[in-house]
C-alpha positions, 0 to 999 in steps of 0.5 A: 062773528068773532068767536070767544074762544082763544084766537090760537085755538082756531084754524087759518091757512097759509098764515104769514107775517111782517119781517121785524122792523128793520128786517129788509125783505119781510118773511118770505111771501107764498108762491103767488103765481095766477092760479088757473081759471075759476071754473064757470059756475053760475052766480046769483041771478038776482042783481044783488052786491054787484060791487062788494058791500059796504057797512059797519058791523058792531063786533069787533067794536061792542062784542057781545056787551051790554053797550050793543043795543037798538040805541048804539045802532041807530047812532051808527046810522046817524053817523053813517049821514053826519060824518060823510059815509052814506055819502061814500058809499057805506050802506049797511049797518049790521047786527053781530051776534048776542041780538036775540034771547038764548031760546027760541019761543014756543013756536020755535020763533027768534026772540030779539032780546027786550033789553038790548032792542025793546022794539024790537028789530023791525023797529031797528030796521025801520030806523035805519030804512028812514036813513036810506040805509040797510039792516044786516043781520047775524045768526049761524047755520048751526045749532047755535051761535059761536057766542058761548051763551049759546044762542040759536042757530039756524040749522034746522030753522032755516025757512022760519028764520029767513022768513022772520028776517024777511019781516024785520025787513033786513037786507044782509044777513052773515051765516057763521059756521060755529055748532055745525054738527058736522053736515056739509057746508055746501047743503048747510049754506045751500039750504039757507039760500032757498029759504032766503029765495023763498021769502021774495025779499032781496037780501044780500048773504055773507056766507062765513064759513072761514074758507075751510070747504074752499066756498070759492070753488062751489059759492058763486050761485049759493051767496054773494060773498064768501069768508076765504079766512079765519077771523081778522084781528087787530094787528099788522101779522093777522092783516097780512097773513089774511091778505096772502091767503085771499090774494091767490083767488083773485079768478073767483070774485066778480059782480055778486060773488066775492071774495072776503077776507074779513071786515076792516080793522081801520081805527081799532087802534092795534096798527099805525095810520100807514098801516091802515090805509096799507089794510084799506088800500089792499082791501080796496085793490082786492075788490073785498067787501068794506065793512067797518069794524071800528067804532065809529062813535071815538072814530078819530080824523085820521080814521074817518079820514082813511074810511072816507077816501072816495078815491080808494072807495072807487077802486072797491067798487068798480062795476067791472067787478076784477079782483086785484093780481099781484104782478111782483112780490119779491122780498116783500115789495108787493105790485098788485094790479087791478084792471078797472072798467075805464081801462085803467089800472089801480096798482098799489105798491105794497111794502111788507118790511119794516124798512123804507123800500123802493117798489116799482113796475111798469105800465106794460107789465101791469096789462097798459097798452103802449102810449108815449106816457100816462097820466098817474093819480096818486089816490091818497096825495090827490094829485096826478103825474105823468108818466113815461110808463115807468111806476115807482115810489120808494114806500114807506115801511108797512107802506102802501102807494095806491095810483091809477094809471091811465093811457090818457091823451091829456098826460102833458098837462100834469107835472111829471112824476118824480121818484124820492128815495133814500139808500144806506143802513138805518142803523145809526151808533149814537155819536157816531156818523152815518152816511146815507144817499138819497135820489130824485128821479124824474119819471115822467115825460116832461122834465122837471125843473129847478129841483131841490132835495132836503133831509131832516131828522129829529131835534139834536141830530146833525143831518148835512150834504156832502154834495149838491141838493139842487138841479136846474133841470132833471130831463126823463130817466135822469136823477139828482143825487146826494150824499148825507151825513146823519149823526145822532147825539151822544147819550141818544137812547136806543130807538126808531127816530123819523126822518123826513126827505123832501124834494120840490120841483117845478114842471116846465108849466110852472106848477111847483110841486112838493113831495115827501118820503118819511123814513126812519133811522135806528139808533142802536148799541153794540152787542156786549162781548161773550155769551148772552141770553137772547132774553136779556138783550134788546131787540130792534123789533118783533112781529107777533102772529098773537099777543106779544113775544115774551121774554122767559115764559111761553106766547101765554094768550093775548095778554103780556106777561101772560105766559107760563113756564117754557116747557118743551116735551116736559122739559122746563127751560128758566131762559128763553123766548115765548113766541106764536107763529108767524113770529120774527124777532130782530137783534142788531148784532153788528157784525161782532157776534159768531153764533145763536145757540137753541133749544127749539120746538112746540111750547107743551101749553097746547097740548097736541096742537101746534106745528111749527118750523125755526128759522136763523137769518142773518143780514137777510140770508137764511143761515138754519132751518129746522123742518117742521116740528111739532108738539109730539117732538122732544126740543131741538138743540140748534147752533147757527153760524151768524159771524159778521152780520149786522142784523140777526132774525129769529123767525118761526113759521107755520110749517105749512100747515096754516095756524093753529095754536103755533106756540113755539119757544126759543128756548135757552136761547143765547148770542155769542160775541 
């Protein structure tokens, strides 16, 4: 359920955000070493959910407007057959809240709301039963619903409700935690489990309580999945910071008792494709459930592209049932691996930065057992390699590469894989020449033969070797490199512009293989000499952890230019910059600017809320920090010294509290140059 009131009003734990666009480490990523064992508590002996659920909820697609109704959700049901996804594994289709009338009847009994489902919901279930699908449904264990209309909740009604669900003939039902007058989570989800129980029919239960009682640590035998975080939103910060804080609890999920960090956001629109199969693949690769939160009926090709790849799908739902672990994550460059019960390994290679990086490990280092090379099964290309034991790619900026990598004594039948990738500054003066390298590498065990390299940039850019493009042969380990010179016309406007690098190839078998790696290269402008308002320069990139960064106002809400005058402990700034934790603001300043100067601290718009901390970085190097600052702190004068760096960060983090209302402003910021 997603709530109504302001997103920034609520809770979430251990946020955290992408690095601007260019940035080359990403904001730094949470100690993430193997937490100690789950304690062993018995799970749900009923043979439910022993792989994540699969499904569509309507929220984040309807809301609670008029347009969900008995009408739109039989129509997922006949999409979930026409467009291939009960064929994928999809399975259930489940009612959000604003399904019943705001009271209950005079027998204290749920009401289905006549003009939404005229047939009520045993006639929805019926429907979608005929499908050889499933009905999940939504109440809360509280008084009422989050919705603020006020619809019932169950607390208090728990063996009524579950047993009119139990007749409607639902298969899944998601307790929310809104209106909970306070009792104890575990007694309120606990309750709800013996009433289910008691009804004797087989219901799948979603407990979302946000991750604020830790259910991980007492949930395995009360539900068969549990919420780890707040609500998920539609944008790269609020995917990634949710991905950081359901990571470390891989020891807790299993068949019938998972981990969820919240439905899928795929096709909503908020992220690019690479960014959404990076959300599908990561939310593949940690066993989470997979529940559909776009709306399927504008579903574009790309979408249903990314929410149908069998593939992916299989690493999901896996019977061996392990939660992926990160094996690396330095500078943002993540290697999580997941063991799979073929003795495989699913291993996704997951670029948090906004730059083009190159991501490796090995098969040893992600639990293989030795072999003299391995067969690799790129699961979103289709293709499969071998391997020395060597796994790397250089991944795409908010990229993800997602293999399979099995000790496979048929290795030698598949051409080898080969690594591609670029190197020198993507910052590119229009006019001016830049000069970048890129590398072939064969991976594999076998070599592979009469390689070329190719780049390609945009209509009008000048991209040529300075040095060979082609080898006759490229034996394992050994690489194939050249220089480019990449110039951008003059009059280019500022800007990211794609590039493209190919390679092709031919195994000694005579299979020609072809592979491409886009990049981007940046077209910036010097910054002007003297003393600027932050405000009034351009910025290579921001990051956002709500709404968009605002030039001389505060964060606001969701809205652009929506919010208020800068205001810091009473104060009232005309200059700044308007953020929301995680936030990461990037200016190219080309290494002809000494110092940004700052007044910094908690915007006053959220009254006692918010705790933040400021950071300065330059060229990746952390150069100020304040220390954690809240609303209670008068703003905090701050001069740091950036003299000689390319690229400058205004960072703001959550100052380890987890976000709630972080709305923090750069006041008077200024660059001198």
């Amino acid at each position: 359920m997603r709530h109504l009131l302001p997103r920034t009003t609520r809770r979430r734990v251990f946020g955290a955000l992408t690095a601007g666009l260019l940035c080359t480490t990403g904001l730094a990523a949470p100690a993430l070493a193997a937490p100690a064992a789950a304690p062993a508590r018995p799970a749900l002996a009923d043979g439910l959910a022993l792989t994540p659920p699969m499904g569509f909820n309507n929220w984040n697609s309807t809301n609670c407007r008029a347009e969900f109704d008995e009408s739109m959700v039989k129509g997922i049901a006949d999409l979930f057959v026409d467009k291939g996804l009960k064929a994928a594994g999809y399975q259930y289709v489940n009612l959000d809240d604003c399904w019943a009338l705001p009271s209950r009847d005079a027998d204290g009994k749920l009401v289905p709301d006549p003009v939404r489902f005229p047939d009520g919901i045993k006639a929805v279930a019926d429907y979608v039963h005929s499908k050889g699908l499933k009905l999940g449904i939504y109440t809360s264990a509280g008084t009422k619903t989050c919705n603020s209309a006020g619809f019932p909740g169950a607390l208090g009604h728990e063996y009524s409700d579950a047993q009119q669900f139990a007749d409607w003939g639902v298969d899944y039902l998601k307790y929310d935690n809104c209106n909970n007058q306070g009792v104890d989570a575990e007694q309120r989800y606990t309750t709800m489990r013996d009433a289910l129980k008691a009804t004797g029919r087989p219901i799948v239960y979603s407990i979302c309580e946000w991750g604020q009682n830790k259910p991980w640590e007492w949930a395995s035998d009360v539900g068969h999945l549990w919420r780890t975080t707040g609500d998920i939103s539609d944008n790269w910060g609020s995917m990634l910071s949710i991905l950081k804080q359901n990571l470390p609890l891989a020891s807790y999920a299993g068949p019938g008792h998972w981990n969820d960090p919240d439905m899928l956001e795929v096709g909503n629109g908020g992220m690019t494709d690479t960014e959404y199969r990076s959300h599908f693949s990561l939310w593949s690769v940690m066993a989470a459930p997979l529940l559909i939160g776009s709306d399927l009926r504008k579903a574009s090709p790309e979408t249903l592209d990314i929410l149908g790849n069998k593939e992916v799908i299989a690493v999901d739902q896996d019977p061996l049932g392990k939660q992926g672990a990160v094996v690396s994550s330095d500078g943002g460059r993540w290697v999580i691996s997941k063991e799979m019960k073929d003795g495989s390994r699913a291993v996704a290679l997951f670029n948090e930065t906004g730059e083009a990086q190159r991501i490796g490990t090995t098969a040893a280092a992600v639990g293989l057992p030795s072999a003299g090379a391995y067969t690799l099964r790129d699961l979103w290309q289709h293709r499969s390699y071998n391997t020395a034991g060597t796994i790397s790619a250089t991944v795409p900026a908010h990229g993800t590469v997602l293999v399979r990598v099995a000790a496979d004594r048929h290795w030698a039948l598949q051409p080898p894989a080969v690594e591609l990738g670029l190197s020198g500054s993507p910052l590119v003066q229009a006019g001016r020449p830049a000069v970048m390298a890129s590398t072939v590498t064969d991976l594999g065990r076998t070599p592979a033969m009469h390689v070329s390299v190719s780049l390609s940039g945009p209509a009008g850019w000048s991209v040529k070797p300075t040095s060979g493009t082609a080898a006759n042969v490229l034996p394992t380990g050994r690489s194939l490199r050249t220089s480019w010179r990449v110039t951008a016309p003059p009059g280019t406007a500022t800007g990211s512009y794609a590039l493209t690098l190919r390679t092709a190839y031919r195994s000694p078998t005579g299979v020609r293989v072809e592979n491409l790696v886009p990049v981007t290269a940046t077209v910036v402008v010097p910054p002007p000499s003297g003393v600027s308002y932050l405000s009034d320069l351009p910025w290579l990139s921001t990051a956002n952890g709500y709404g968009p960064v605002e030039r001389d106002t505060s964060n606001g809400e969701s809205a652009a230019g929506d919010g208020h005058p800068l205001t810091i402990g009473g104060a009232v700034y005309a200059k700044g910059l308007g953020v929301h934790a995680e936030s990461d603001i990037a200016y190219y300043t080309g290494g002809a600017c000494t110092k940004v100067t700052a007044d910094v601290g908690v915007d006053d718009e959220k009254g006692s809320k918010g705790t933040v901390a400021f950071e300065i970085r330059a060229d990746g190097g952390t150069v100020l920090t304040t220390g954690v600052l809240t609303n209670a702190d008068a703003a905090r004068p701050i001069t740091a010294d950036v003299t000689g760096a390319q690229v400058v960060h205004l960072v703001v983090t959550d100052g380890g509290d987890g976000i709630d209302s972080d709305h923090a402003d750069w006041a008077d910021a200024r660059l001198s140059c």
